[in-house]
C-alpha positions as a LaTeX table, in Angstrom:
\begin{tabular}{lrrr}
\hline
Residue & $x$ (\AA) & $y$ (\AA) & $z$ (\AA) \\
\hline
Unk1 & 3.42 & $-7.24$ & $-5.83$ \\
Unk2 & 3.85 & $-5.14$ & $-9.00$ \\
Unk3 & 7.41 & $-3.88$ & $-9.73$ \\
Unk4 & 7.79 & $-0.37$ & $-9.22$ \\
Unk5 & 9.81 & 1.81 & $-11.98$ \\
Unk6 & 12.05 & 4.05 & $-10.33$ \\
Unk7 & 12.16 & 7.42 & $-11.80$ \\
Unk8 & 13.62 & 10.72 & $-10.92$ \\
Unk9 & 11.70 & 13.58 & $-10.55$ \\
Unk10 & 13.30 & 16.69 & $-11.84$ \\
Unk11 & 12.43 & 19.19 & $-9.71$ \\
Unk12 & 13.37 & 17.83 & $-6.77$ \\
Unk13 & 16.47 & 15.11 & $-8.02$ \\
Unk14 & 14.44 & 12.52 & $-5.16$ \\
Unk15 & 13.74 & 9.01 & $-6.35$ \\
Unk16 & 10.27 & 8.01 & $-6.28$ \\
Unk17 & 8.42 & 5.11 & $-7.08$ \\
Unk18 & 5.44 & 5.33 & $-10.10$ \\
Unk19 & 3.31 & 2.76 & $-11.96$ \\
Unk20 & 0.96 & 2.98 & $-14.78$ \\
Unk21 & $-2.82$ & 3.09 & $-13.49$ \\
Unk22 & $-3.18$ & 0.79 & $-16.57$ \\
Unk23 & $-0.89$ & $-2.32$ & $-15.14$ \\
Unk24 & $-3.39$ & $-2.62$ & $-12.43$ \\
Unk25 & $-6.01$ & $-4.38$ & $-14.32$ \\
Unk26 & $-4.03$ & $-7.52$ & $-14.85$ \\
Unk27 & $-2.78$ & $-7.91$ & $-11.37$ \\
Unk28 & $-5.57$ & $-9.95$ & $-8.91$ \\
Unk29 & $-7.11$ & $-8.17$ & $-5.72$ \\
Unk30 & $-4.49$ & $-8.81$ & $-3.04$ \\
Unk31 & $-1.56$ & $-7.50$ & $-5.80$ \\
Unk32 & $-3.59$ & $-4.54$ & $-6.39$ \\
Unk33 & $-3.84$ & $-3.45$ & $-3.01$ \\
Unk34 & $-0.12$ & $-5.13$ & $-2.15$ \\
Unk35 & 0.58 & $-2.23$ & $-4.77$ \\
Unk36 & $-1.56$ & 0.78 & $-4.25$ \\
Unk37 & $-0.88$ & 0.54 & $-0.11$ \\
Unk38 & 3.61 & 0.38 & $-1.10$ \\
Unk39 & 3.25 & 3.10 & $-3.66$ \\
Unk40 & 0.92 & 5.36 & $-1.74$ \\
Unk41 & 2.12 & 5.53 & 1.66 \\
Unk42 & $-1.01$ & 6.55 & 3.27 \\
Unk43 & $-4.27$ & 6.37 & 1.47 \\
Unk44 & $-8.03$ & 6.82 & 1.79 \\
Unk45 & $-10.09$ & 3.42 & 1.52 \\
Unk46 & $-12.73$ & 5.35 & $-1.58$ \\
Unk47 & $-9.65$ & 5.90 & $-3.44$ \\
Unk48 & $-8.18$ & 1.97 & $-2.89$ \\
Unk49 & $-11.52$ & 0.95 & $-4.26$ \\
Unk50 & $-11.72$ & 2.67 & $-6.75$ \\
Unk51 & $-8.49$ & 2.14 & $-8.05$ \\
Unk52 & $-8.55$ & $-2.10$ & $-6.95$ \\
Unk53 & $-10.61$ & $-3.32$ & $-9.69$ \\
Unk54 & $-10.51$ & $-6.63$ & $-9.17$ \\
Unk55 & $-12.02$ & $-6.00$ & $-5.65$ \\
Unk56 & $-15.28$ & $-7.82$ & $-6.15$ \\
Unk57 & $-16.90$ & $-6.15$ & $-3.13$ \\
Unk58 & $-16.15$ & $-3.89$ & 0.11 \\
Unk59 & $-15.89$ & $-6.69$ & 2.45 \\
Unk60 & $-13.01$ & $-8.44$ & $-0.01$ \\
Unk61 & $-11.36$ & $-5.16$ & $-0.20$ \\
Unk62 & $-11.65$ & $-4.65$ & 3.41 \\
Unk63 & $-10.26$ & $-8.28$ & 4.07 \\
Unk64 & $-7.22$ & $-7.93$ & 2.09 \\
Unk65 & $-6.38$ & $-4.49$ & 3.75 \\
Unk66 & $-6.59$ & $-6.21$ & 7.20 \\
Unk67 & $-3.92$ & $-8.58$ & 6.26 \\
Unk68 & $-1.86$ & $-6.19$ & 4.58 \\
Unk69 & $-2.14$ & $-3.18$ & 6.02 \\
Unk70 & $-2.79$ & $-0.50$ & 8.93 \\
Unk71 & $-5.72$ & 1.26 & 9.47 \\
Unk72 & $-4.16$ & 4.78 & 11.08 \\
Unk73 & $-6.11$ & 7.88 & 11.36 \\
Unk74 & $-8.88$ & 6.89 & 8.78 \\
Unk75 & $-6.13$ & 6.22 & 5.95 \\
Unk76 & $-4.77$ & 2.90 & 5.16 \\
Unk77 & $-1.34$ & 2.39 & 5.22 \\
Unk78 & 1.18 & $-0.69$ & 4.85 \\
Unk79 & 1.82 & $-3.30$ & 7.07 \\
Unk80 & 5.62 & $-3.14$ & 7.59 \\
Unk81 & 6.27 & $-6.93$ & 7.55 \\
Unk82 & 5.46 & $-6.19$ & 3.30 \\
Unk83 & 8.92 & $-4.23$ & 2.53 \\
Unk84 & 10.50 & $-5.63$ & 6.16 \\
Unk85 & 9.89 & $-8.93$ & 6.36 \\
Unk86 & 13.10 & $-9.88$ & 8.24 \\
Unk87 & 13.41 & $-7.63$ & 10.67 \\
Unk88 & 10.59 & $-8.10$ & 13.45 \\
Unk89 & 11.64 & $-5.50$ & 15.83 \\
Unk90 & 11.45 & $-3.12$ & 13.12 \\
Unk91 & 8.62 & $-3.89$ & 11.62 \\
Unk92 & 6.76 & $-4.38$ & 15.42 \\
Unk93 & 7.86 & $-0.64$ & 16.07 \\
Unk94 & 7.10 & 1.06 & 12.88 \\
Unk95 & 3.20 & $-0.84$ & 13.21 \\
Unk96 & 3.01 & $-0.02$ & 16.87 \\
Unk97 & 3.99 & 3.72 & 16.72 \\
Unk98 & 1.81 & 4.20 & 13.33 \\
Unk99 & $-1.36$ & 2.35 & 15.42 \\
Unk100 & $-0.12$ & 5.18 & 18.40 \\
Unk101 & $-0.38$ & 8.36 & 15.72 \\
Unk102 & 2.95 & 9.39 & 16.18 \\
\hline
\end{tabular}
């Protein structure tokens, strides 16, 4: 996936993660959504196409976010396995209790 710049935010002295809208366009379909799904947390499917360009159609789009991340509550959000890929029970508990609503 895309690197992340780490920034502070000044109001609130918390680190959050940004990226230029712009660095999308060079990054292929399953980076794009690999991206927009880490940096968004939980996001609405019109707003992941819209933003994943290189998403040739619906069904592609809708592909990709089936292998990389959770549909919960009408929002997509990331599989856990992408920033936990070593730890199975956590990533098995974080994707069970997100699929639960909790």
């Amino acid at each position: 996936p895309f690197p992340l710049n780490k920034k502070k935010e000044k109001n609130e002295g918390n680190t959050a993660n940004f990226f230029s809208l712009n660095s999308l366009t060079i990054l292929n379909s399953k980076e794009q959504i690999t991206s927009l799904l880490l940096a968004g947390g939980v996001i609405h499917f019109s707003v992941i196409r819209k933003l994943a360009t290189a998403c040739t159609s619906d069904e592609e789009c809708l592909d990709l976010l089936n292998q990389l991340g959770v549909l919960v509550q009408g929002c997509w959000t990331y599989r856990s396995a992408l920033k936990r890929a070593n730890n199975k029970l956590y990533t098995t508990a974080r994707d069970w209790m997100s699929l639960k609503g909790m």
